[in-house]
C-alpha positions as CSV (number, residue, x, y, z in Angstrom):
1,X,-23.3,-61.8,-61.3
2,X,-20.5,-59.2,-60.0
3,X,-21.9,-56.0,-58.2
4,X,-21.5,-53.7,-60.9
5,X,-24.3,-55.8,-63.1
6,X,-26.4,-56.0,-59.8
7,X,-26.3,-52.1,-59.8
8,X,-27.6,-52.3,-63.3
9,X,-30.6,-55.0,-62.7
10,X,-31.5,-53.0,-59.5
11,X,-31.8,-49.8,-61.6
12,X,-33.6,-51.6,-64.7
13,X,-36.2,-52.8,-61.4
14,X,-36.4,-48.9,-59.9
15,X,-35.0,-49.7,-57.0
16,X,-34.0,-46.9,-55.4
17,X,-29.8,-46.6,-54.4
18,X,-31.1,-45.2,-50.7
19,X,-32.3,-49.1,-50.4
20,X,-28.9,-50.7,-50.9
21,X,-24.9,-50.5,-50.4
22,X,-23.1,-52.6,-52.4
23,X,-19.9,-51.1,-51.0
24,X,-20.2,-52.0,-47.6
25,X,-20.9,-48.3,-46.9
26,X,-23.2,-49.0,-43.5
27,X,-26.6,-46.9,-44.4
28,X,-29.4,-47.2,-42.6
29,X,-32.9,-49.4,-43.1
30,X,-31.2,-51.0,-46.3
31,X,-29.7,-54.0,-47.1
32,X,-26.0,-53.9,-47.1
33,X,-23.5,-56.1,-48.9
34,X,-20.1,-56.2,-47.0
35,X,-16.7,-58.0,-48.5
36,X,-13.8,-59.3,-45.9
37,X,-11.5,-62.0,-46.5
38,X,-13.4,-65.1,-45.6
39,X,-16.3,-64.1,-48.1
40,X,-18.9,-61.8,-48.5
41,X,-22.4,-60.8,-46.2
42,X,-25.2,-59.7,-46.5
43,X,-27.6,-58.0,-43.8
44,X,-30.1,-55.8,-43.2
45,X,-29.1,-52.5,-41.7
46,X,-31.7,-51.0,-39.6
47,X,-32.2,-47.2,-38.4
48,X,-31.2,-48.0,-35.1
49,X,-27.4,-49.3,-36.3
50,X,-28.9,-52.9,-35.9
51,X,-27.4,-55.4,-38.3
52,X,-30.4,-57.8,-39.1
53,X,-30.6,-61.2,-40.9
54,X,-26.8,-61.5,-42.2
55,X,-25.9,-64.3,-44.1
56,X,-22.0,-65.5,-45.5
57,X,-21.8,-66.0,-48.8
58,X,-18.2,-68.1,-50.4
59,X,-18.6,-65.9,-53.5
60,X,-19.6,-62.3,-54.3
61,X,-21.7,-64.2,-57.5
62,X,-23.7,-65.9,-54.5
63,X,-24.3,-62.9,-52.1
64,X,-25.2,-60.7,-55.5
65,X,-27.9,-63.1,-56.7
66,X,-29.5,-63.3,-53.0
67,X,-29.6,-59.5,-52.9
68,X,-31.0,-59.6,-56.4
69,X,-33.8,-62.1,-54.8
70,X,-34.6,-60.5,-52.3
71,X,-35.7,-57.2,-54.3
72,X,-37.7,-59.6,-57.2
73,X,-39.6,-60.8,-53.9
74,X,-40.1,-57.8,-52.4
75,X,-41.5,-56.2,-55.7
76,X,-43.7,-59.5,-56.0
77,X,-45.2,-58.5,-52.6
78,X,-45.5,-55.2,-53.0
79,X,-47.3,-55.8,-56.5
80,X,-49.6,-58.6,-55.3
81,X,-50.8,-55.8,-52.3
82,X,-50.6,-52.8,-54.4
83,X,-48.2,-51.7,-52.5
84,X,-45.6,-48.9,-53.9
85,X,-41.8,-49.5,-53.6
């Protein structure tokens, strides 16, 4: 999975774009996907400019399936406490 058929999944889920940056653009309390020449991370950006939780990935494929992950989780939670997201 490349980050253009991420954006399309996350969409399909109604996640909203505010939650995410697959462009590295830093925004805050989302989860922000970040390319450089070793690899790829991903992180949680938080509204105080803290970078939380970042993981290297070798492969964008890698990094775009954990993002895709974490959403399906966090939508499995949020369902299972009827909880909106």
């Amino acid at each position: 999975m490349n980050t253009s058929e991420l954006q399309v999944r996350l969409a399909s889920m109604n996640v909203r774009r505010g939650h995410y940056s697959l462009d590295g653009s830093l925004q805050p309390d989302a989860i922000i996907l970040l390319s450089h020449y070793t690899g790829w991370d991903v992180f949680y950006f938080d509204e105080r400019g803290g970078e939380n939780e970042r993981k290297t990935f070798r492969s964008e494929s890698e990094a775009c399936q954990y993002i895709f992950e974490l959403f399906v989780d966090a939508r499995a939670t949020a369902l299972k406490f009827g909880l909106n997201r």
